[in-house]
C-alpha positions as a Markdown table, in Angstrom:
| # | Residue | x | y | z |
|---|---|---|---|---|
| 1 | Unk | 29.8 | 49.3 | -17.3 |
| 2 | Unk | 28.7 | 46.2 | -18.4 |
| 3 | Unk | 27.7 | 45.5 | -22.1 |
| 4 | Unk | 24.1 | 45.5 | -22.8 |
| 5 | Unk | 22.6 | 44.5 | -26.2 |
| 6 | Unk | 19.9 | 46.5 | -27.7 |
| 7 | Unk | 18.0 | 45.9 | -31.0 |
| 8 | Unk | 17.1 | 49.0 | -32.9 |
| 9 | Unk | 14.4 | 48.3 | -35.7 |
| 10 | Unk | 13.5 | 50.9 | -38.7 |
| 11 | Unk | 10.0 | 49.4 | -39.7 |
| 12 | Unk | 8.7 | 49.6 | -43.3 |
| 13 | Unk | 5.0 | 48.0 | -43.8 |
| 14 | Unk | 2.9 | 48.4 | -47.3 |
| 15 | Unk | -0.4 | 47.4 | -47.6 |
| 16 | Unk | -2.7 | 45.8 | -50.5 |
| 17 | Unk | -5.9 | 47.1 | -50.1 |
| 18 | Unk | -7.8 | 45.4 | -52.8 |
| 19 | Unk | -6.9 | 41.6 | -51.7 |
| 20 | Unk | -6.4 | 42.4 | -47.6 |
| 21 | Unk | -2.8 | 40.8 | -47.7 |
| 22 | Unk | 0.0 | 42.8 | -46.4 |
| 23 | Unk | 3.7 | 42.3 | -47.2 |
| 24 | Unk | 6.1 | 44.3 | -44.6 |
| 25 | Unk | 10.1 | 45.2 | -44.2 |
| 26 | Unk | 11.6 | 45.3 | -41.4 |
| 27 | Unk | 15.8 | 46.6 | -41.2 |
| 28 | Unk | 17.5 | 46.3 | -37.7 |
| 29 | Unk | 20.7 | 46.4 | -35.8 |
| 30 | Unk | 21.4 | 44.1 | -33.2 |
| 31 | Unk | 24.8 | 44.8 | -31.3 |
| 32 | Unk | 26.2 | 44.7 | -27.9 |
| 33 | Unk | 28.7 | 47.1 | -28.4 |
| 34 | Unk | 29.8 | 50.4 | -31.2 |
| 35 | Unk | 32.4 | 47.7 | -32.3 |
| 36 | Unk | 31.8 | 46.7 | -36.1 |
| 37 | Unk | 32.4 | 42.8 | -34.8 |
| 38 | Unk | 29.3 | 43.4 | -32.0 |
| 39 | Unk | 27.1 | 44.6 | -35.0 |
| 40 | Unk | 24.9 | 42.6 | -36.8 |
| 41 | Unk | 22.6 | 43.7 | -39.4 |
| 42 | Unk | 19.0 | 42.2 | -40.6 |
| 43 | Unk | 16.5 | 42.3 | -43.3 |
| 44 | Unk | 13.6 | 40.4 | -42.4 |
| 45 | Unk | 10.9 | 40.4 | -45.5 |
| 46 | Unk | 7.1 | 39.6 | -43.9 |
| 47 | Unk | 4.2 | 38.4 | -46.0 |
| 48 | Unk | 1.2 | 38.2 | -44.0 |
| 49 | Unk | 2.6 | 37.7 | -40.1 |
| 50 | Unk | 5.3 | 35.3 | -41.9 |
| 51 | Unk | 8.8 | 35.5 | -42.3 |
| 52 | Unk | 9.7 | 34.0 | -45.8 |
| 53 | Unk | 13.3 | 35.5 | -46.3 |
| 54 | Unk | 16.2 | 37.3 | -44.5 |
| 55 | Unk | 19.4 | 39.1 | -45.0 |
| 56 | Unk | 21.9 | 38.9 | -42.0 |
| 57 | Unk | 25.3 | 40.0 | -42.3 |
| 58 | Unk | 26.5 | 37.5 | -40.5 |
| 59 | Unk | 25.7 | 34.8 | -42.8 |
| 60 | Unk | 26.5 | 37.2 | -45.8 |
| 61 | Unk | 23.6 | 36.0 | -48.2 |
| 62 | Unk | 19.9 | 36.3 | -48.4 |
| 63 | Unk | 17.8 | 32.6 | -47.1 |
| 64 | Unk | 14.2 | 31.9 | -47.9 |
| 65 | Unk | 11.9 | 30.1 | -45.3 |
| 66 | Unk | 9.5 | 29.3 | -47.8 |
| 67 | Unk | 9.0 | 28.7 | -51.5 |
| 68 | Unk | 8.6 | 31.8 | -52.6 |
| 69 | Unk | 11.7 | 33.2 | -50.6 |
| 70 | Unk | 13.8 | 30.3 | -51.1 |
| 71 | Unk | 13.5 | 31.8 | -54.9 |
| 72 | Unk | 13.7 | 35.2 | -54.5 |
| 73 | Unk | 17.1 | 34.3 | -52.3 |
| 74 | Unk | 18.5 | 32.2 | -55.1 |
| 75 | Unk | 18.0 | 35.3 | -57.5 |
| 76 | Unk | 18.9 | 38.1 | -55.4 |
| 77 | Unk | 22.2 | 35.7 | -54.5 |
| 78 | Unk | 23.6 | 35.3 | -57.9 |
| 79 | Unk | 23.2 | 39.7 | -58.2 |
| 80 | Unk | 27.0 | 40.9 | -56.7 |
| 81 | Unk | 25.9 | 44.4 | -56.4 |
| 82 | Unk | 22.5 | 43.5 | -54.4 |
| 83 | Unk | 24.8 | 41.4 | -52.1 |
| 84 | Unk | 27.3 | 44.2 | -51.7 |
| 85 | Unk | 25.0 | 47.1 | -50.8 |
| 86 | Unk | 23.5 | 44.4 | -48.1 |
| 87 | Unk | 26.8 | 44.2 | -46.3 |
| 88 | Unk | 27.6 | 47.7 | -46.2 |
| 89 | Unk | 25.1 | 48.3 | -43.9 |
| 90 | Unk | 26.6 | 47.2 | -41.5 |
| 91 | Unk | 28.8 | 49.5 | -41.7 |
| 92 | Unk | 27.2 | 52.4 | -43.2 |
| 93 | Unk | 23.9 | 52.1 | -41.2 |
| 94 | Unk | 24.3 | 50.3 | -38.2 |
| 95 | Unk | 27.5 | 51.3 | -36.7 |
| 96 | Unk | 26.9 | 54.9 | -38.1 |
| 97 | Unk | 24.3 | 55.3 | -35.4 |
| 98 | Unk | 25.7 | 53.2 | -32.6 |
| 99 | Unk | 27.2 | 55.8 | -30.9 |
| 100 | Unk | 24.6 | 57.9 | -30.9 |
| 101 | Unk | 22.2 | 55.5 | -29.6 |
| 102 | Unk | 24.9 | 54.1 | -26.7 |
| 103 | Unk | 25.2 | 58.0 | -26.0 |
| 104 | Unk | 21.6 | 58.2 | -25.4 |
| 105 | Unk | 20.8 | 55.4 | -23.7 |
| 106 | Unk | 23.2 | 52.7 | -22.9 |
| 107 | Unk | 25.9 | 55.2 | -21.1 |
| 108 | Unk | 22.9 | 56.1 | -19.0 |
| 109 | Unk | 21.9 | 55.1 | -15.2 |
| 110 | Unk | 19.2 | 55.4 | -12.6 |
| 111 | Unk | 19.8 | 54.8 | -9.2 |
| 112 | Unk | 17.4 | 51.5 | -7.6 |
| 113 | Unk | 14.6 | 52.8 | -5.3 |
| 114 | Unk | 14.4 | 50.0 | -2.3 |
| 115 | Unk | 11.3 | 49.3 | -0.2 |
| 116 | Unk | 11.7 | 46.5 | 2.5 |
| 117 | Unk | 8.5 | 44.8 | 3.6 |
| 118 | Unk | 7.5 | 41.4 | 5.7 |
| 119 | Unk | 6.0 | 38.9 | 4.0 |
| 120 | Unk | 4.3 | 35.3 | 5.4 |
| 121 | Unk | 6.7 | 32.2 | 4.5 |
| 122 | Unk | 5.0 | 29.7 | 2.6 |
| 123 | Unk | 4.7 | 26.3 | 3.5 |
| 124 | Unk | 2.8 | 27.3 | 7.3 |
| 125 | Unk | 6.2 | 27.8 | 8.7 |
| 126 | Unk | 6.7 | 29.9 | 12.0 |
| 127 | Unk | 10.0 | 31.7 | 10.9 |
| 128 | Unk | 9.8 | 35.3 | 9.6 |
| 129 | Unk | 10.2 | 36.4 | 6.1 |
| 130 | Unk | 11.7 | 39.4 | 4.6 |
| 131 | Unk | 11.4 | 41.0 | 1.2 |
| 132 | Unk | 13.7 | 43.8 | -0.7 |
| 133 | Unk | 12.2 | 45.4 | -3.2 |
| 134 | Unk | 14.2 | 47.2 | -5.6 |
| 135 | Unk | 12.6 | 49.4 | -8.9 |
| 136 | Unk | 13.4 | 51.8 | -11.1 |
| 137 | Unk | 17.1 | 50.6 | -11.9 |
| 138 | Unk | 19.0 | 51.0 | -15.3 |
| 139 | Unk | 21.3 | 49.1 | -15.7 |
| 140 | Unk | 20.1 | 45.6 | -15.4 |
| 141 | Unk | 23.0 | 44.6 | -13.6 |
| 142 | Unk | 22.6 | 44.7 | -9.6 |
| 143 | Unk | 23.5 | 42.9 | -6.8 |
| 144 | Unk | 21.0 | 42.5 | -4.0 |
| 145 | Unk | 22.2 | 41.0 | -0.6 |
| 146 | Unk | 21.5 | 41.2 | 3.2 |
| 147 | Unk | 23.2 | 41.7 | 6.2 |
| 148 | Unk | 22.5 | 40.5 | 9.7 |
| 149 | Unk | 24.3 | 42.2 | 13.1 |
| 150 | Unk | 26.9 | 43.2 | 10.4 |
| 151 | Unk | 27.6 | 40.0 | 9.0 |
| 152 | Unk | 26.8 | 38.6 | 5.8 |
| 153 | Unk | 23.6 | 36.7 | 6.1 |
| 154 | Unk | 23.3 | 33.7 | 3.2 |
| 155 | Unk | 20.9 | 31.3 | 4.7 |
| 156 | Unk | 17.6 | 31.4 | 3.6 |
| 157 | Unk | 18.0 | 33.7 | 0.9 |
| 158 | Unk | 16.2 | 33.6 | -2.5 |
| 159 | Unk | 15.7 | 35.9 | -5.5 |
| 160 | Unk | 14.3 | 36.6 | -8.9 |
| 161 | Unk | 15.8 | 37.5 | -11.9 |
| 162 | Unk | 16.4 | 41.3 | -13.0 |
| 163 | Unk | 12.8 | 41.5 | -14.6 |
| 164 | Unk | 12.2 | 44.1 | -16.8 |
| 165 | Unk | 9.2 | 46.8 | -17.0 |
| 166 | Unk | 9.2 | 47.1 | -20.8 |
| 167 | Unk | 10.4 | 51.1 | -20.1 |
| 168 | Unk | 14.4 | 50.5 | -19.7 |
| 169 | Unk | 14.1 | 50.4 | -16.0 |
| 170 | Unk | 14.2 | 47.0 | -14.2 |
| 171 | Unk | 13.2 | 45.5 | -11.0 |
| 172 | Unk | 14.4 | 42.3 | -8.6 |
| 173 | Unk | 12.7 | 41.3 | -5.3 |
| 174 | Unk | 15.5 | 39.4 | -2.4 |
| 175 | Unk | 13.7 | 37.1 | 0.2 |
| 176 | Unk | 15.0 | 36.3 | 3.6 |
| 177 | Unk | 13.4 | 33.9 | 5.4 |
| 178 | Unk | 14.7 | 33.8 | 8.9 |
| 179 | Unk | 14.5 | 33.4 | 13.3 |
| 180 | Unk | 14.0 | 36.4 | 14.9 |
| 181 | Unk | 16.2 | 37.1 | 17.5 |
| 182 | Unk | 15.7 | 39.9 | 20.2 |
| 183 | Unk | 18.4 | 43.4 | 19.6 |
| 184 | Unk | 19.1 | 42.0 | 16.1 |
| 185 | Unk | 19.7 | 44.8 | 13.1 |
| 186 | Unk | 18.9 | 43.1 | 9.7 |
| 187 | Unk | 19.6 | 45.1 | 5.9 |
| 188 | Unk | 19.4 | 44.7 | 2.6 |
| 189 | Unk | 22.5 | 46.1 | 0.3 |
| 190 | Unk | 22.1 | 47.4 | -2.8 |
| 191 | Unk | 25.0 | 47.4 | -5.1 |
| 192 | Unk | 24.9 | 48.9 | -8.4 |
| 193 | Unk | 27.2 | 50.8 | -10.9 |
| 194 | Unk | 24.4 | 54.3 | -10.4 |
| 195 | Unk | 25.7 | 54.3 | -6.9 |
| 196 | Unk | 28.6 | 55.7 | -5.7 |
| 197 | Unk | 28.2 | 53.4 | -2.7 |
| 198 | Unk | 26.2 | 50.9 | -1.5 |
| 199 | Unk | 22.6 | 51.1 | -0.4 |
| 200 | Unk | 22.2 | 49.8 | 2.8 |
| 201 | Unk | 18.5 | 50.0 | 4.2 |
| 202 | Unk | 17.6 | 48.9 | 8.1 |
| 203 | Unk | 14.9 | 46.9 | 9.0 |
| 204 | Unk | 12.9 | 48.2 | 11.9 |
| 205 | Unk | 11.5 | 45.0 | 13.9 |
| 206 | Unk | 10.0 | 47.6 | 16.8 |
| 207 | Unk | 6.4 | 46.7 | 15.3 |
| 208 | Unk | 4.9 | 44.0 | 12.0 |
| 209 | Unk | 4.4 | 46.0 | 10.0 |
| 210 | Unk | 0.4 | 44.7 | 9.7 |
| 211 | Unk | 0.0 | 46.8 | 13.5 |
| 212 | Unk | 2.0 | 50.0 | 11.8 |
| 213 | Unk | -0.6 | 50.2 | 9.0 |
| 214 | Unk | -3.2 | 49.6 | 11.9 |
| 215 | Unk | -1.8 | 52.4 | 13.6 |
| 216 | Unk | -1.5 | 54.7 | 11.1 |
| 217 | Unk | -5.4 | 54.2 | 9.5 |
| 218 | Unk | -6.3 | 54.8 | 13.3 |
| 219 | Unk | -4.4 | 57.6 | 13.7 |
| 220 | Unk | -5.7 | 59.4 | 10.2 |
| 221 | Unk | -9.3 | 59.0 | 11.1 |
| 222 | Unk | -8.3 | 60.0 | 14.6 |
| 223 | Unk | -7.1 | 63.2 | 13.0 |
| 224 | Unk | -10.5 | 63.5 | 10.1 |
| 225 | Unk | -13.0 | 63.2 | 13.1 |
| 226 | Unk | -11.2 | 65.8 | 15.2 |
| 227 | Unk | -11.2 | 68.2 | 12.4 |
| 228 | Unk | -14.9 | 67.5 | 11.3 |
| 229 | Unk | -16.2 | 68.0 | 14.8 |
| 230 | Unk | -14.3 | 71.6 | 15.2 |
| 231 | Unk | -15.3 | 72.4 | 11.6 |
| 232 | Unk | -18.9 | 71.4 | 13.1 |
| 233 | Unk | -18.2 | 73.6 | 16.5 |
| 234 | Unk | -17.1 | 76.4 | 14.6 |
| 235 | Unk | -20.1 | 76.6 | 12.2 |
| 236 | Unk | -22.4 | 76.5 | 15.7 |
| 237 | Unk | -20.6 | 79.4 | 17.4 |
| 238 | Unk | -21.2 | 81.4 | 14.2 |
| 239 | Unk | -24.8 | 80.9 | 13.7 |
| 240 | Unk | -25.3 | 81.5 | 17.0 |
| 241 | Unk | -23.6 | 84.8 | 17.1 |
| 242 | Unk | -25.8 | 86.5 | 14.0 |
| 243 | Unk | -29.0 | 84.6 | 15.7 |
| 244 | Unk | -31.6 | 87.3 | 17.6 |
| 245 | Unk | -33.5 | 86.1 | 20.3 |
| 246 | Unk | -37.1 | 87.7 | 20.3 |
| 247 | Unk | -38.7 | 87.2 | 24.2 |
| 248 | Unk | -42.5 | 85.8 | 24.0 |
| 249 | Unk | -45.1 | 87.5 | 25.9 |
């Protein structure tokens, strides 16, 4: 599997009450894999929504952003001991918990769901378009590509990025814009390390797909009015059963 890179961040915030201002700490280790080179770690001190100083251990010192943290980093510099408990934790904190995050996440996978759909090309033009639609994947890696009467079909392809749903799962959309041509079979391939093989899904040209949602909203109300009116009949039969005819003189 590819390497991914993943930020964990352990967030401290204190608040002044009396004045509103609000100084905050955040610790956090950036790596793209459990070995200690991959690793960084950062201390980023906050003082109302600005960053005026930093530890990272891969510069090895403390730097201020503004006048106050360009001070506090010249004094916290010249202390050996602050400077050596700051690089430990790369070690100590960071790469401590690495495995256990890579075990519970990264080393993880979810198979791409794919939905193929026909779109209008833009521009006006008269050819066809195409679109595979693939969610739900983890992780972001994937290749998306299309086949056409069992050849590999290039032309007229374009795609987006892997774009991701802000829940570890990622999505990517293919476009083929295209001729039809009568007895043709067209697919899109999914490729992607969940997948013991690839995903290959047909498209079925038989009908747009605009006159197969047609069909099917016909055919459900089809379906409801049938059932209504033998609800209705039913109801009639029964009333008329426990109904007693009196004759008038």
């Amino acid at each position: 599997m590819a390497s991914s890179f993943l930020s964990v961040s352990l967030l401290f915030i204190g608040l002044h009450a009396a004045d509103g201002f609000m100084h905050y700490v955040v610790s956090r280790c950036d790596f793209n894999s459990t070995d200690l080179k991959d690793i960084e770690f950062i201390r980023s001190y906050s003082y109302n929504k600005l960053e005026i100083i930093r530890f990272s251990s891969s510069v090895g010192k403390y730097v201020g952003y503004t006048e106050l943290g360009v001070k506090n980093a010249e004094n916290w510099n010249k202390d050996p001991s602050e400077l050596a408990a700051m690089r430990a934790q790369k070690e100590t904190v960071c790469q401590h918990n690495i495995k256990i995050w890579y075990d519970a996440a990264l080393t993880k996978s979810a198979e791409p769901k794919v939905f193929l759909s026909s779109a209008t090309p833009p521009g006006g033009k008269h050819s066809s378009m195409l679109v595979c639609s693939v969610f739900d994947f983890y992780p972001k890696n994937i290749k998306v590509s299309w086949i056409r009467d069992g050849q590999p079909e290039t032309a007229g392809v374009t795609s987006t990025d892997e774009l991701a749903d802000g829940d570890w799962y990622y999505q990517t959309h293919s476009h083929l814009e295209y001729t039809p041509r009568s007895g043709e079979k067209i697919s899109c391939m999914v490729e992607h390390i969940s997948l013991s093989k690839p995903l290959v899904t047909d498209w079925d040209p038989s009908m747009p797909e605009p006159e197969r949602n047609k069909i099917a909203i016909g055919a459900s109300g089809l379906i409801l009015g049938l059932t209504l009116s033998l609800a209705g009949f039913i109801y009639y039969k029964r009333k008329a059963r426990g109904r007693i005819l009196v004759p008038s003189n």
